[in-house]
Structure formats: structure tokens, C-alpha cells
C-alpha positions in Angstrom: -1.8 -26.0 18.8 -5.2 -24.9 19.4 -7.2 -23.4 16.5 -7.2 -19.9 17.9 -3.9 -19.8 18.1 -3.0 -21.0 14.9 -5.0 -19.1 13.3 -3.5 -16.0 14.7 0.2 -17.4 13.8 -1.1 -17.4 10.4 -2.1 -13.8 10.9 1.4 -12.9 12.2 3.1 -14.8 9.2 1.3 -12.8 6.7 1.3 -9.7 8.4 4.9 -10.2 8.4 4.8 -10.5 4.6 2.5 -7.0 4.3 4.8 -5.3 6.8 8.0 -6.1 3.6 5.6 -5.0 1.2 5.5 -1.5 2.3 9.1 -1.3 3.6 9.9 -2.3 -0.3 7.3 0.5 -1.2 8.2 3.0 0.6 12.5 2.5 0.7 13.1 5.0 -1.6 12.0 7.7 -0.1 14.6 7.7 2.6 17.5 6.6 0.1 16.7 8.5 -3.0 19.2 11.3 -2.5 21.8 8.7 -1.9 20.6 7.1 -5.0 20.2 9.8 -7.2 23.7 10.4 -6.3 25.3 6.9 -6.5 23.6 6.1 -10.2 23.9 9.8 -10.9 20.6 10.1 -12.2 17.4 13.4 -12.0 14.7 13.6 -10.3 12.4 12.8 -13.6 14.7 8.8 -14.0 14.6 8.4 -10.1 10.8 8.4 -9.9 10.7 6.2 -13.0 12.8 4.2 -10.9 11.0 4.1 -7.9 7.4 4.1 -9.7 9.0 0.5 -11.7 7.9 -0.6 -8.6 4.1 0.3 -8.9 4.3 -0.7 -12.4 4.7 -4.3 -12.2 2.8 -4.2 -8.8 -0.4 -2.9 -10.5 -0.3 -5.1 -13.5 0.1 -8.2 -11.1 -3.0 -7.6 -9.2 -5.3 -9.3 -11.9 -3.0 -12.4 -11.8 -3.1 -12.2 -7.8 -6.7 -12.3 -7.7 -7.1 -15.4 -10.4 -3.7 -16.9 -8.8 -5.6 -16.6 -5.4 -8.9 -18.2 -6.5 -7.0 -20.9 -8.6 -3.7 -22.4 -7.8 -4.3 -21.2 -4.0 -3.0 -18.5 -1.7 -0.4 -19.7 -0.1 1.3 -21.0 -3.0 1.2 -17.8 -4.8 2.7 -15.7 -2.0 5.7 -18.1 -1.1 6.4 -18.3 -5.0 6.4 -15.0 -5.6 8.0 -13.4 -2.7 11.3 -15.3 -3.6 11.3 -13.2 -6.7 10.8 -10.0 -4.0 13.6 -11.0 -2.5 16.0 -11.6 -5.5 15.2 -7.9 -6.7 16.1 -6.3 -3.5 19.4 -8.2 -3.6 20.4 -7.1 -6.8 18.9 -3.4 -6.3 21.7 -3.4 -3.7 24.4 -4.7 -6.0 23.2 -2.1 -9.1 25.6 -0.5 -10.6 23.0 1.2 -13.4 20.1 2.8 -13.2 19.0 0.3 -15.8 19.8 -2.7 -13.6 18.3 -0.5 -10.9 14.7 -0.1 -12.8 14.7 -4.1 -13.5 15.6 -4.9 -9.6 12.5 -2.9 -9.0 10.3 -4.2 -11.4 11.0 -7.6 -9.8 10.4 -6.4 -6.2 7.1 -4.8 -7.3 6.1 -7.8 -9.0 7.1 -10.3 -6.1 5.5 -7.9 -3.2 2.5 -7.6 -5.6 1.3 -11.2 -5.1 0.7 -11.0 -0.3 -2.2 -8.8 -0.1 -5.6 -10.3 -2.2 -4.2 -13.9 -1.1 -4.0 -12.8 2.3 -7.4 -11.3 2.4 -8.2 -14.5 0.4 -6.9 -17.1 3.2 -8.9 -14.7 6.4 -11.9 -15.2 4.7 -12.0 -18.7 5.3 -9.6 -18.5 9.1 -11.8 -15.6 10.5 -15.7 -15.5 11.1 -17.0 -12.7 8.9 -18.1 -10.1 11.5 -14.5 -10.1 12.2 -12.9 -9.8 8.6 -12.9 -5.7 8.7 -11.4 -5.8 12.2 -8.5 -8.1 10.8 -8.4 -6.4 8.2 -7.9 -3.2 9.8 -4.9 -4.7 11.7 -3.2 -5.9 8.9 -3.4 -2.4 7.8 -1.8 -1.5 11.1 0.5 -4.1 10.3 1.5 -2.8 6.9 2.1 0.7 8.7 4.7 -0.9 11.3 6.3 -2.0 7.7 6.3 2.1 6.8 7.4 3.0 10.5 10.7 0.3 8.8 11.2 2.2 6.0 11.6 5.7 7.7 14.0 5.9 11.0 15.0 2.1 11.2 16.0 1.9 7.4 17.7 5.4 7.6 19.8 4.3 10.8 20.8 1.2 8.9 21.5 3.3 5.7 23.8 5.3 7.6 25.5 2.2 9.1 25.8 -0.1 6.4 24.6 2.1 3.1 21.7 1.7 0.9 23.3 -1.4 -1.0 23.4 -2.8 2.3 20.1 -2.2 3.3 18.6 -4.0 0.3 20.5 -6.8 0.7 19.9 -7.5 4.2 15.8 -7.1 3.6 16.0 -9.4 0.6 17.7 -11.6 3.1 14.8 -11.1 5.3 11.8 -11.6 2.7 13.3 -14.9 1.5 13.0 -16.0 5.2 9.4 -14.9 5.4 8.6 -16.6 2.2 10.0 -20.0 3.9 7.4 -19.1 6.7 4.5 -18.7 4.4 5.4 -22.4 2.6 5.9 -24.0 5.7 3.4 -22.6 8.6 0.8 -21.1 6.8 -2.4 -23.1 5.6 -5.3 -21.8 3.2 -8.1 -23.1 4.8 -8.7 -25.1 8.1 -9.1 -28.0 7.0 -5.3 -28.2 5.2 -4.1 -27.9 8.7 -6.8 -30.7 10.0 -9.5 -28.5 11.5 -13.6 -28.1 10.7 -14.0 -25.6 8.5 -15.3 -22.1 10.5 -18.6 -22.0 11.3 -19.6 -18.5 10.5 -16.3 -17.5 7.5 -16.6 -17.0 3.9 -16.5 -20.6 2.8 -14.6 -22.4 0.0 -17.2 -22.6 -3.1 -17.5 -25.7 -4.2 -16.2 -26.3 -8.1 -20.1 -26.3 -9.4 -20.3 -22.9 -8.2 -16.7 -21.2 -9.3 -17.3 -18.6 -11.9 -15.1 -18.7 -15.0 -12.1 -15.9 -15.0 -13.2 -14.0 -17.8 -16.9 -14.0 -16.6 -15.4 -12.6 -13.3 -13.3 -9.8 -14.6 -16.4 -8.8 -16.8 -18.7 -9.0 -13.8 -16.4 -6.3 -11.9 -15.8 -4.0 -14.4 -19.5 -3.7 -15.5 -20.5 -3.4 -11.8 -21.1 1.1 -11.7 -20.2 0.8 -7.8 -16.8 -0.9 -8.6 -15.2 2.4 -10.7 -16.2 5.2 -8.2 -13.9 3.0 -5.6 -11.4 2.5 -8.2 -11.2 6.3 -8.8 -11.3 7.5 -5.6 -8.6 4.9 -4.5 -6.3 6.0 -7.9 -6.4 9.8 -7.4 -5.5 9.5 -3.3 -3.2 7.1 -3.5 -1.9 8.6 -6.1 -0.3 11.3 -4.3 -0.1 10.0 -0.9 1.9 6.9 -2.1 4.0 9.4 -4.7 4.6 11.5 -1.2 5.8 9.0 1.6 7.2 6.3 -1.0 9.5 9.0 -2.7 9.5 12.8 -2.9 8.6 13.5 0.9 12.6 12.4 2.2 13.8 14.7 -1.0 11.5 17.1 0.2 12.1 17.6 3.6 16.0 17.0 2.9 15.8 20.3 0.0 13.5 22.5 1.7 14.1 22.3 5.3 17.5 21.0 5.6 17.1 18.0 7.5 19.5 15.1 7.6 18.8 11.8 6.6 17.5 10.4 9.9 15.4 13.3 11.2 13.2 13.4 7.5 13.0 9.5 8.3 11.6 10.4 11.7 8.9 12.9 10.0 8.3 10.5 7.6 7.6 7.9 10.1 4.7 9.6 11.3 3.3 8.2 8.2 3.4 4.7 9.3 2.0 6.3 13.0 -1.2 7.2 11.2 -1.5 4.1 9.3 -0.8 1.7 12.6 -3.5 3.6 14.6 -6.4 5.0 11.7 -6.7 1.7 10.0 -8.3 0.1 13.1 -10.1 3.3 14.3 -11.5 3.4 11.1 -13.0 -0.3 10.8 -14.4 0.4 14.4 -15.6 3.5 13.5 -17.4 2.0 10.2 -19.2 -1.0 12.5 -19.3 0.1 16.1 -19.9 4.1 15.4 -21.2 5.2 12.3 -22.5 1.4 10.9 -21.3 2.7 7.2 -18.7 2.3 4.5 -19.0 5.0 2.6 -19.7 7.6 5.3 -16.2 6.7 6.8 -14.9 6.9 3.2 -16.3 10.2 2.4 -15.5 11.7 5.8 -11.7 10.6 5.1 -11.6 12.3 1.8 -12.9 15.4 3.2 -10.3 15.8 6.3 -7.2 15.2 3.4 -8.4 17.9 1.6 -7.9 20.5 4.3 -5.4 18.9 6.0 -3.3 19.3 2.3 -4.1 22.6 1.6 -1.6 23.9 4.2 0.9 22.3 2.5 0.1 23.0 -0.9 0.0 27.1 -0.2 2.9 27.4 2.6 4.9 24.4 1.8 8.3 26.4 3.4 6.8 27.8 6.4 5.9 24.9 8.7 7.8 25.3 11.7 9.8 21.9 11.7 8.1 20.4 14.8 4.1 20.9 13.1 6.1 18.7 10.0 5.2 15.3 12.2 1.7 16.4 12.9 1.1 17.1 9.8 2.3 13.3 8.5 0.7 11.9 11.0 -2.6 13.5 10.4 -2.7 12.8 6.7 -1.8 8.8 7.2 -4.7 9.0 10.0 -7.3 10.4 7.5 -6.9 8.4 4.4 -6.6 5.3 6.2 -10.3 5.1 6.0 -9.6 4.6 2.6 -7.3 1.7 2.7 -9.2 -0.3 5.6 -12.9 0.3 4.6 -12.0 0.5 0.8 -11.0 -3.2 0.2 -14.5 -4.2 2.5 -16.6 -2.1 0.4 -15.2 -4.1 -3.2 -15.9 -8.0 -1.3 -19.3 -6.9 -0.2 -20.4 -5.9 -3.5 -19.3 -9.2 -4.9 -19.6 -13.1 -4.6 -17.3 -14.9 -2.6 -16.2 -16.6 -5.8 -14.5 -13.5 -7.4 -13.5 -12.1 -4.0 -9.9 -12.1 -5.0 -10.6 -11.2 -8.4 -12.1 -8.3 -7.8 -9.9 -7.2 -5.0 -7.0 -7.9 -7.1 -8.9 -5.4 -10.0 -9.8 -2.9 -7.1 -5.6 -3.2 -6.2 -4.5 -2.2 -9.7 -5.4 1.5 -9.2 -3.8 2.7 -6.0 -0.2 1.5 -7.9 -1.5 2.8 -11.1 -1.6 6.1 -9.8 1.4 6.1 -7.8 3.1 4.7 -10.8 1.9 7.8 -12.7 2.5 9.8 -10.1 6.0 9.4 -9.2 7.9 10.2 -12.6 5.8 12.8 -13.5 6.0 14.8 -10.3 9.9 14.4 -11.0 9.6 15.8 -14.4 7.6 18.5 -12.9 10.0 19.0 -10.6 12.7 19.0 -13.4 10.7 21.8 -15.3 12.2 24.1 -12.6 16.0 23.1 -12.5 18.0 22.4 -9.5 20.9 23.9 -7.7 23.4 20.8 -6.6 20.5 18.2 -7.2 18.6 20.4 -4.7 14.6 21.3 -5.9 13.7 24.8 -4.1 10.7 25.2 -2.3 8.8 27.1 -5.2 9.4 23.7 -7.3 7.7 21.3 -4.3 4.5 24.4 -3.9 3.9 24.0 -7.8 3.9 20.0 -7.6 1.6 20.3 -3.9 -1.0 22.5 -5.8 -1.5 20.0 -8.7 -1.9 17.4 -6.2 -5.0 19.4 -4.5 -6.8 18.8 -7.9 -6.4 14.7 -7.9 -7.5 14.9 -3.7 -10.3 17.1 -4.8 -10.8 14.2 -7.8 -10.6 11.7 -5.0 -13.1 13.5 -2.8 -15.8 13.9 -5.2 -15.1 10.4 -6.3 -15.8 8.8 -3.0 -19.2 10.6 -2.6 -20.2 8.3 -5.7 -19.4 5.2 -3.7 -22.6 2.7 -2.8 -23.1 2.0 0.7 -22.4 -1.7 0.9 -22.6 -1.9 5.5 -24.5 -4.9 5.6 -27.7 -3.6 7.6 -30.6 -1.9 5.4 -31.0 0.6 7.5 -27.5 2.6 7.4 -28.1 2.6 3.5 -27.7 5.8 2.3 
């Protein structure tokens, strides 16, 4: 096999890992009702369920950066995505809420170990002029893995029931991880090619920085925590939206069944598939700037929430998959300029540490987010398990505040597009 092509089937293996990532992320939303009503549980215990998760997720991401830099990539994601697939199993054979929380836990900490090492193994298959374009596509990638967890997994919920569900996709990420172990190769020359003229190269051992030196280098850096903010406070809500309370949402309010909220919520993943790369081409080919695709993102989710936050009952149905669709599209700037903006501002040697430090907040504040919009939710009681619209309008408007957090957040962030010129 040529080395363009392998290089690519690389790509495809891994992006096949991110795509089970967000499927695992974003399940819940489309089963919670069924759960909530299975493990007889609130709305305050299900998003502590669901956020268990982010939890473990977040706290991994300083592990998956040293893992990344240390023991290698590929071992790291074929490792750890067994334990993935072991915790959706037993989520589908939970009979608590307990056993339910620790299934999650273990998902969130398997899934948490595929994105810094596969940033970490492009670096060194790709040239770097093409690392935000491949990037960006793996971002499309992880939407397609949304687009799963909306219609597809509420058709299959409706066949075979949420237990079954989570059994079949732990089935599935256990043969992914066999993939990763044996196709997948860290660098070219594992798989008997010269390394890439033009890619981040390996450093040599003389010029590795020491872990702690590379955690204290990110966290003193003043660029890194504007990032980190913006990226807490966004994701935050958007992730707290799509991976849980949107189904519930669209179920209580507006009455939908199961599959049409997954279709609505599938507009989502849409966004995500088709911003992320029009994003990265807008940041090199249009606007030659990180931050001013950052900023400009930030802006646009601030109106486009504001609708929903101050007439959350009175969307006509149909304007529902616009509206999912436009919020994915603007905040993918976000997700594929974000992770560009934290390498550029660091050595190659601490590229996955910092990336991994940088991935901590995004699941930090969707783990924060998810129980306590459920408590919130609580405050106001529920008729049959069902939140009224009133409830889901208080919950919007304290979300404005953490986008309008984000936005002025992200006009704090340092240019890092590599030309002097577009420096702002």
C-alpha cells in the first residue's frame, strides 16, 4: 500500500474511533426518558448520570496528553477503548442507577483517551499546512458520530431497546479498538516509510521536556486560559443540550416522539459535519485568522440562542431543525480552530500535553452543566416526569449568561495564524 493511502486508512481508523466517542457522548439524550423511566430516577440523578461521563472524560485528558507523548498513541487508544466498550456493555445490562453511573464513568474514561492521540499521530502522518484541514474533517467525522446518536440510535432504541443499543455499540468499539492495534501506526516509519518531509516531527529524547515542566509551561502561558474559558462556558451548554436535555426537551414541550426529537437533534451532528471544515477553510483560505473565526462563532451563538432562551414554546416545529443546525454550524469554529490555536502556541514536545489540558474544560463544563440544569429543572417540579416549558425558559436564560461568558472570553484569545501580518 502506497503511503497516501495508508495514511488516509489511518485517518479512517481513527475517525472511526472519534465518530464512537460522540455517539457515547451524546446517547443519552435520545434514551433519557426511557432511562429515567427504567432506573426510575429525576431529572437532577439522570444528569449526574449522564455528566459521569464528562467527569472521568475531563480528568483523563492530562493522562491522554502525557500517555500520548510517552508510552505512544496508538497504544493508549486501543488500551483504553476496550474499557469504552466494557462500560457500554454493562450500561446496557444496569439494573441501578448506581451500576448505571459506574458504566458511565468507564465509557467516559475509555472514549477520553482517541482525541489528543489522534491529533498526536497526524502531526507526524500529515504535512503541517494540512493539519487544520484534517483536523477539521475529523470534526466532521465526530459529527457523523452525533448524526448516530440521534435518528439511527432512536430507530434502533425502538427496535431493540436502550439495553440493546449499548450493548451492540460496545460490541462495535471493541472491534474498532482491534483496528487501532492492528492497522494503525504512530509514525511512518513504524509502518517502514521516510518520515514526512514537511510534518511535526518526532523530537528526539535530548529535546523532550519533563511532564511536570510541561503542565507548568501551559498553565502559566496567559493565552492558554482565555481558550480554556471560552471552550468551558460554550461547551458547557451546547454539550449539556445535544448530549442530554435537548431529547427531554423537545419530548416535554413539544410533544414529539422519540424518533422525530432524534431527527431535530440530528441537525446537530449536520452542523458539526459541514462548519468544522468551513471553518478551517475559512480560518486559512478567507480570513487567514484564528481568533477572528473564533470570535465571529461566539458572536453568531449568542443571537442565534436568544430566540430560544425568550420563546422557548413558540417555535413552529419545522424552524426547531434550523435552529440545531445553525447553532452546531456556529460553534464549530470553536471546536476546529480551537484545538489549532492551543498547538500553535506550544512546542511540539507538549503538543499533546497541552491539548490534553486544553480538553479538560469542554467536559468540565458539561460535567457541571448537566446535573445542575436537572436540579434546576427539579426546582420547578414535574407533572408525570414531564418539565413544562416555563422550567426549560428559566434553564435557557441562565445559559445566555455562560455564552455571553464564552463570547467575551474568546475576544481575549491571541492570534496564533502563523503569518505576521493577520496578527491582530
Amino acid at each position: 500500500m502506497s503511503f497516501v493511502k495508508y495514511r488516509y486508512l489511518i485517518f479512517g481508523i481513527l475517525g472511526a474511533a472519534y465518530m464512537l466517542v460522540f455517539f457515547h457522548r451524546l446517547a443519552p439524550a435520545i434514551v433519557a426518558v426511557d432511562m429515567m423511566r427504567d432506573l426510575k430516577t429525576g431529572g437532577a440523578l439522570m444528569g449526574v448520570l449522564s455528566s459521569a461521563y464528562f467527569y472521568s472524560y475531563a480528568l483523563m485528558q492530562i493522562p491522554a496528553g502525557l500517555l500520548s507523548d510517552s508510552w505512544g498513541p496508538r497504544r493508549s487508544v486501543t488500551f483504553f477503548f476496550i474499557f469504552a466498550a466494557v462500560g457500554s456493555v454493562v450500561l446496557g445490562f444496569a439494573q441501578t442507577v448506581g451500576m448505571a453511573i459506574a458504566a458511565r464513568v468507564l465509557v467516559g474514561l475509555g472514549v477520553a483517551m482517541v482525541f489528543v492521540p489522534t491529533l498526536k499521530i497526524l502531526t507526524n502522518w500529515f504535512e503541517s499546512e494540512k493539519f487544520v484541514r484534517m483536523s477539521g474533517l475529523l470534526m466532521s467525522l465526530g459529527g457523523v458520530g452525533a448524526y448516530t446518536a440521534a435518528t439511527p440510535l432512536a430507530l434502533l432504541s425502538d427496535s431493540v431497546g436502550w439495553r440493546g443499543s449499548m450493548i451492540f455499540i460496545g460490541v462495535v468499539t471493541l472491534a474498532v479498538a482491534v483496528a487501532v492495534w492492528l492497522l494503525v501506526k504512530d509514525t511512518p516509519q513504524e509502518a517502514g516509510f521516510r518520515p514526512l518531509t514537511g510534518s511535526v516531527k518526532s523530537t528526539k529524547p535530548t529535546d523532550r521536556i519533563g511532564i511536570l515542566k510541561g503542565i507548568v509551561m501551559v498553565i502559566k502561558m496567559p493565552w492558554f486560559w482565555p481558550l480554556a474559558l471560552c471552550s468551558f462556558l460554550g461547551a458547557g451548554v451546547s454539550l449539556s443540550f445535544v448530549g442530554l436535555w435537548g431529547g427531554p426537551f423537545l419530548m416535554h414541550v413539544y410533544g414529539m416522539p422519540k424518533a422525530q426529537a432524534g431527527a431535530v437533534l440530528s441537525m446537530f451532528a449536520i452542523g458539526l459535519i459541514i462548519g468544522a471544515p468551513t471553518m478551517s477553510w475559512l480560518s486559512d483560505s478567507v480570513l487567514h485568522s484564528r481568533k477572528k473565526v473564533i470570535v465571529l462563532g461566539q458572536i453568531l451563538a449568542l443571537f442565534v440562542f436568544i430566540p430560544l432562551a425568550f420563546f422557548t414554546g413558540n417555535f413552529p416545529k419545522g424552524t426547531l431543525y434550523i435552529w440545531c443546525f445553525a447553532y452546531s454550524f456556529v460553534l464549530s469554529g470553536m471546536a476546529a480552530v480551537g484545538y489549532s490555536s492551543v498547538k500553535e502556541l506550544f512546542p511540539q514536545q507538549i503538543s499533546g500535553t497541552a491539548t490534553g489540558l486544553m480538553n479538560i474544560f469542554p467536559f468540565a463544563g458539561a460535567a457541571l452543566g448537566q446535573p445542575l440544569i436537572g436540579w434546576y429543572l427539579d426546582s420547578f417540579g414535574s407533572i408525570d416526569g414531564r418539565y413544562s416549558a416555563d422550567a426549560y425558559s428559566a434553564v435557557f436564560k441562565v445559559c445566555l449568561i455562560a455564552i455571553i461568558g464564552a463570547l467575551v472570553a474568546s475576544t481575549l484569545v491571541k492570534e496564533t495564524y502563523p503569518k505576521e501580518s493577520s496578527i491582530l
